[in-house]
Structures are given as structure tokens and as C-alpha cells.
N, C-alpha and C positions, 0 to 999 in steps of 0.2 A: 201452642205448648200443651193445650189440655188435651188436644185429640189425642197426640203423642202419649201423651201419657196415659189416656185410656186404652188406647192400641198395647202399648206396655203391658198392661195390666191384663189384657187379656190375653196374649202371647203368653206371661208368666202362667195365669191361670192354665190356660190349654196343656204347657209344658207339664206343668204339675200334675193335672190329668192324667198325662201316659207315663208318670214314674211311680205315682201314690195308687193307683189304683189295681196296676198287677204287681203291688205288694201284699195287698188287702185280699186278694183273690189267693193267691197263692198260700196265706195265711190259713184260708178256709181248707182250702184243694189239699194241701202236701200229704203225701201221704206217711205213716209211719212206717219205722224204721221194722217195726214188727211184723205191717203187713205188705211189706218189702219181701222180708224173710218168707213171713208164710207162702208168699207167691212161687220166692223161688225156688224153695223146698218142695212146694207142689208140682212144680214146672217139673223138678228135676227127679222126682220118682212116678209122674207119670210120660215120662221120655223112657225110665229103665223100664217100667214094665211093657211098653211100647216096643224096648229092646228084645226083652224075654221072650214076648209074642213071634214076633219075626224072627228069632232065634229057633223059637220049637216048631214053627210053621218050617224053617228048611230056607228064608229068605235072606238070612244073613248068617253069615259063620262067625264064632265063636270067639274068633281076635278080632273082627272089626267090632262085634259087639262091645268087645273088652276096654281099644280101644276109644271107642265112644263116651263109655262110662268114665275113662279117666278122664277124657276133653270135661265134660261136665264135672267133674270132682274137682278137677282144676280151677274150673271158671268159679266156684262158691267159694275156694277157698281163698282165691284172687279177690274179690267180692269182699269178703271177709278182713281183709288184710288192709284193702282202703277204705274201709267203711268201718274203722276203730274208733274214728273222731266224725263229728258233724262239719262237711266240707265248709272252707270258710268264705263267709260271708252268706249264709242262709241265713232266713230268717226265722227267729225263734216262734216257737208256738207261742199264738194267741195274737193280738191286735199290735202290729204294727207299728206300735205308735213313735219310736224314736226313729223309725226307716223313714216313718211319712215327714218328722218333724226336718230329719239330717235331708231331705228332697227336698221341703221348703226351703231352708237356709242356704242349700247350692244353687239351686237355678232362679233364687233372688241375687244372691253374690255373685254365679258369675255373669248372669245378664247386666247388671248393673256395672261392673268391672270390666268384663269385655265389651261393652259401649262405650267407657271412657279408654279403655285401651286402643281399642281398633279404629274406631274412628268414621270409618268408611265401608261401604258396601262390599268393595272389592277384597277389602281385608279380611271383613264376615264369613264372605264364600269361601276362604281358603277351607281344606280337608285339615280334620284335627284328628280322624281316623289314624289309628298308630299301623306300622308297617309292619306287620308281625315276623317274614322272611328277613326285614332291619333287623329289628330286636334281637332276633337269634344270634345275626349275622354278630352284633354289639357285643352278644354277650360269649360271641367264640373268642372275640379279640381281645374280651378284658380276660379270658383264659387264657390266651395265646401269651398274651403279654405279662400274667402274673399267675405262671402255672399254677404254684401251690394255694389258690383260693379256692381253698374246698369249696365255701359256699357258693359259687359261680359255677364250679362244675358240677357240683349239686345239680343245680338252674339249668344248665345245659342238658344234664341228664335226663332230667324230667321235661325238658322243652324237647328235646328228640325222639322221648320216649310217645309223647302227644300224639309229635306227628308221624308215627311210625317208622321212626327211622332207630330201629332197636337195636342194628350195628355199630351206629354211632353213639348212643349211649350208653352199651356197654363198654366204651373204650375206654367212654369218660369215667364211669363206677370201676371201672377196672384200675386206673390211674390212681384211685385215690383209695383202692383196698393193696395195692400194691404196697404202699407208702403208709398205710396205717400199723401201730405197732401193739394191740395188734388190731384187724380191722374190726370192724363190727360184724357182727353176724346178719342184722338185716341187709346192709351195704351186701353183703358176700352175697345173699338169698336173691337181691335186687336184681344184682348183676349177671345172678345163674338164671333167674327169668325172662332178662330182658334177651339175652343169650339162647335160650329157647324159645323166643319170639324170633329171633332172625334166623330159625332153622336150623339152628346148632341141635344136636342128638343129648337125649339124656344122661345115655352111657358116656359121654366125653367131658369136655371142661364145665358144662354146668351141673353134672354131678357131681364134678370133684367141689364147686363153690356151695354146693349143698353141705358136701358130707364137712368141709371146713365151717363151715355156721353153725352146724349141727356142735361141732366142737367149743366153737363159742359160746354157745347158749343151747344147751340141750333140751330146752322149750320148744324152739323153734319151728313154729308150726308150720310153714313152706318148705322145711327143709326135710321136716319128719315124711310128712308128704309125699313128696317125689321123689325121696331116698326111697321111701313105699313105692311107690312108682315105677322105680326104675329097677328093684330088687325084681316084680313083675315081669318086666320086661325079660329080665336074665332069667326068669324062670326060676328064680325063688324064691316058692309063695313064703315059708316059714319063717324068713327074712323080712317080709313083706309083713307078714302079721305083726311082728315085732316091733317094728317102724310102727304100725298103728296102732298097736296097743298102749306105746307108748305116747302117741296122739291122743288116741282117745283118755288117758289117762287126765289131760289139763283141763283147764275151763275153759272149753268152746260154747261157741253159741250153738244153740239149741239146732238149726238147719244144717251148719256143719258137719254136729254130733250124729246125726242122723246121716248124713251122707255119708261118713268115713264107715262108720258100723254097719248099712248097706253094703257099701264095695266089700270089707271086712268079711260079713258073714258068704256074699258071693265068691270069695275067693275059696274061702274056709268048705264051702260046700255045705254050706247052714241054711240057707233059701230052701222054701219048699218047692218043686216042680210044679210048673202050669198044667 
């Protein structure tokens, strides 16, 4: 009984090892949220002037450049839009200490509980690994079976959207901005995204769930955007300005700010020449 129990003891120990320690690491390492920003603000005006170069060298023409810069404008401002809240379940700056304590207290409880539970080796081995292709599958049928649970097709949305199946959940955000009275504007902006993810064109129905968000909340910073965007597209810019001016009007973050008044001033023919 006592070997056992020193075996125990150091099994727990060992577990403990690989949960407590890259939390403590992690602690030290993460980076912040500012020099997140700075990077990618950095990333993303020295890719334009990277554009410009090749531009006045004769090695790319003028709409692909164009283009380009909206791909990047898009990607910060997507960046932006998930990045309002600290994803959940990080860990807060500085030491760890209730991540390391809530690691002790599980893998004493459940080693100690799944020993009197299981019983047996063979019980041990099973896979406790969750099926994730399940899950989904789980959570289409409790859709299936109880349409109107927002929050489920919520879950569905965002589980399709993961795994890049951006057709599928826009049907699901679609089902539940149909039926909202009236919808939400992020919901509208969601579902005009994910809609432009699976190769839908700006000028068709994910502008139109733009320009309807926009109605909803005239904040709406995705929507102001690629209504910006897509005025471009049709070729007009004076539209376009207006769209951003109106962007630039709210409180962005400082990397955004900076990208829209960039595109802005390049539109406007306010950059100086290389």
C-alpha cells in the first residue's frame, strides 16, 4: 500500500508539472495587447509602402494594388472586432496563482475519483478525448430539433465559422436575423462577413446586410467599412470618403485609426509620390 501510494504521489506530482508550469511561463511570455497592435500596424504600412514601390517600379497595376490594401484593411479591422474582450480563459497578468491552485485541486480530484470510479486498467485506457465532428454533429440536432434556440445556432455559427465552413453559418445567422424584430446589427455585419468569406461579391447580399446594420447602429464599424469598400469598388470614391469619415469619426483604436486615414488619404490623392 505504501509503494502505491508513493507511485500516486508522484504521478500527481508529474501531472502537476505539465499543467502549472506553462501557465507560469505563459504568464511571463504573453505578449500585450499593445504590442500586438504595434506589430500589426507595422506589418501593415510597411506591406503598403511595399505596394507603392511596385506600383511606381511598373510591377503591379493600380487595382491589384488597391485591391491588396483593402485585403489588409479588412484583416485589422476583423482583428479589431475580436479582439474588444480578452479571449476567455487566459490568464490574467502576473503570477498565476489561482490557475496553479484550480490545477492542484483537479488532478488531486480527479485521480483520486477516477480510481475509485474505474476501477480497472482497461477502464483507465478508454479515450476521454471529446469527438469534435460529434459535437457539432450534437449541436446541429439540438438545432434541428428546437429551431428557434438562438443560443444553439449562435454555437453552430461560430462552430462552422472555426472550421471554415462559412456557407453553413451563414445560413445559421441568417435564420435568426430573418426572425429577429428587429435584428441586430452585429448579427447583420456577422453574417455579411461570413457571406464574404464563402465568396459571395460585396456588391450583392453582403452589402445589402451591411448597408441594413449600418441602419441599425450607425456606429457600426464593419459596416461603415466595406460600405467604404464597396462604394470603391463602384467607383465612388466621394461615397467612399464619407463612409470613412464617418469611421474615422468614432473611437478606434489607435492601429485602426491609422489604417482607415491611410486608405483615406490614398484614395483622396493626399499621399505624397515615391
Amino acid at each position: 500500500m505504501t509503494i502505491f501510494l508513493v507511485v500516486a504521489v508522484c504521478m500527481i506530482a508529474a501531472c502537476l508539472s505539465l499543467a502549472v508550469v506553462p501557465l507560469w511561463r505563459a504568464s511571463r511570455q504573453e505578449p500585450s495587447d499593445g504590442g500586438r497592435r504595434e506589430a500589426n500596424i507595422d506589418a501593415y504600412y510597411q506591406r503598403v509602402r511595399e505596394l507603392e514601390r511596385e506600383l511606381a517600379a511598373g510591377r503591379i497595376d493600380a487595382s491589384a494594388a488597391a485591391q491588396e490594401k483593402d485585403a489588409l484593411g479588412t484583416r485589422l479591422v476583423s482583428e479589431v472586432d475580436s479582439g474588444k474582450a480578452s479571449p476567455a480563459g487566459q490568464p490574467a497578468a502576473g503570477r498565476p496563482w489561482l490557475a496553479s491552485a484550480s490545477a492542484l485541486c483537479l488532478v488531486v480530484l480527479a485521480g483520486t475519483f477516477g480510481y475509485y470510479w474505474l476501477g480497472n486498467v482497461s477502464a483507465i485506457q478508454q479515450s476521454t478525448m471529446p469527438n469534435i465532428d460529434e459535437l457539432v454533429g450534437e449541436l446541429a440536432a439540438q438545432v434541428e430539433a428546437q429551431p428557434d434556440d438562438r443560443g444553439a445556432r449562435l454555437m453552430l455559427a461560430q462552430a462552422y465559422e472555426s472550421r471554415g465552413a462559412y456557407s453553413k453559418a451563414a445560413e445559421q445567422l441568417a435564420y435568426i436575423n430573418e426572425r429577429a424584430v428587429p435584428p441586430a446589427a452585429d448579427l447583420l455585419a456577422a453574417e455579411a462577413q461570413a457571406r464574404l468569406r464563402a465568396g459571395q461579391p460585396l456588391d450583392g447580399q453582403p452589402g445589402a446586410l451591411f448597408q441594413r446594420a449600418l441602419v441599425q447602429d450607425p456606429s457600426n464599424i464593419a459596416a461603415l467599412w466595406f460600405l467604404g469598400l464597396r462604394a470603391v469598388e463602384a467607383g465612388n470614391d466621394k461615397t467612399a470618403l464619407k463612409f470613412w469619415d464617418r469611421l474615422l469619426g468614432l473611437d478606434l483604436p489607435p492601429d485602426v485609426r491609422e489604417m482607415v486615414e491611410g486608405r483615406r488619404k490614398a484614395l483622396a490623392g493626399e499621399l505624397p509620390s515615391l
